[in-house]
N, C-alpha and C positions, 0 to 999 in steps of 0.2 A: 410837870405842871398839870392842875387838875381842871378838866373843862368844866364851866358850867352852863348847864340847862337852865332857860326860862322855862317857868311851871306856865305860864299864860302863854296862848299861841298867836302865833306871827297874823296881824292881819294883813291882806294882800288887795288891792285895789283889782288885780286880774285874777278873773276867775280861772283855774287851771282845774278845779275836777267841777265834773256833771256842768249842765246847760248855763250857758251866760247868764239865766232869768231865774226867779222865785217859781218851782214847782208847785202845781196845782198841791199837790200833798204838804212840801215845807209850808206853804200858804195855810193851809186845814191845820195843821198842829198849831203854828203861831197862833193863828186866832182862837184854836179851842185853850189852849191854854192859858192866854192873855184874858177869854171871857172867863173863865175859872177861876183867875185872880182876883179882875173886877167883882166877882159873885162873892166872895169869901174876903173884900171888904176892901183890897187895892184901892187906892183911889187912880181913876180913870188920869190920862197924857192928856184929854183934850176936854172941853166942858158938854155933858151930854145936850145943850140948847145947839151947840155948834153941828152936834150927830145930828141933834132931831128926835132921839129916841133915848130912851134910860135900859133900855134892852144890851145885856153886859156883851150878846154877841154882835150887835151893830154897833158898839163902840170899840171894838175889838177888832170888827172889819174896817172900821174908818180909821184907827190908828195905823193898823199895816196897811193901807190903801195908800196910805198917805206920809208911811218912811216916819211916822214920828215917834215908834219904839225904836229904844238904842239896843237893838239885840244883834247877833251875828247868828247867821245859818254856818255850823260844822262839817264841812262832807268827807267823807272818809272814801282812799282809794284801797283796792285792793293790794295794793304793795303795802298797807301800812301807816302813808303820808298822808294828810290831812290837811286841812286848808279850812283857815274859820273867812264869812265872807259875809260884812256888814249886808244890814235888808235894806240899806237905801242904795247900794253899790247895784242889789240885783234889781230893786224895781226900776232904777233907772237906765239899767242895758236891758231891761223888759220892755219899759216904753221905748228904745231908740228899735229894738225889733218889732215894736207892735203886738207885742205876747198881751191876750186879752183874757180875763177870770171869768 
């Protein structure tokens, strides 16, 4: 009998590779790439009167500030194993540790 593989990866509520939290770095790529979309014509998750600003990088930090992209951070372990891990999973064992940007 022939096994099959899901092409999409398992998401996990616990975090098992790297820190419980959204790294200062994962943080820096989501937002530069989330303002690069807004820039090249995305329409913004939130309304820019709500940010305050029409500036693509402060709507970029208040969408991930605030868990409302549906994206997952991927971490990869050296064995190979991987683990995809929603951004509202990590900002909120961020806030339960108090991890401050």
């Amino acid at each position: 009998m022939e096994e099959y593989h899901n092409v999409y990866p398992v998401i996990d509520e616990r975090v098992r590779i790297g820190p419980p939290y959204l790294t200062r770095y994962e943080r820096a790529r989501i937002i530069g790439v989330r303002a690069f979309q807004i820039t090249m014509g995305v329409p913004p998750l939130v309304s820019p009167e709500v940010v305050g600003s029409k500036d693509p990088v402060d709507i970029a930090r208040y969408e991930v500030d605030h868990g409302i992209l549906p994206v997952s951070v991927f971490r990869y372990h050296t064995s190979g194993y991987g683990q995809a891990i929603p951004l509202k999973v990590l900002l909120d064992l961020g806030m339960k540790l108090g991890v401050r940007y």
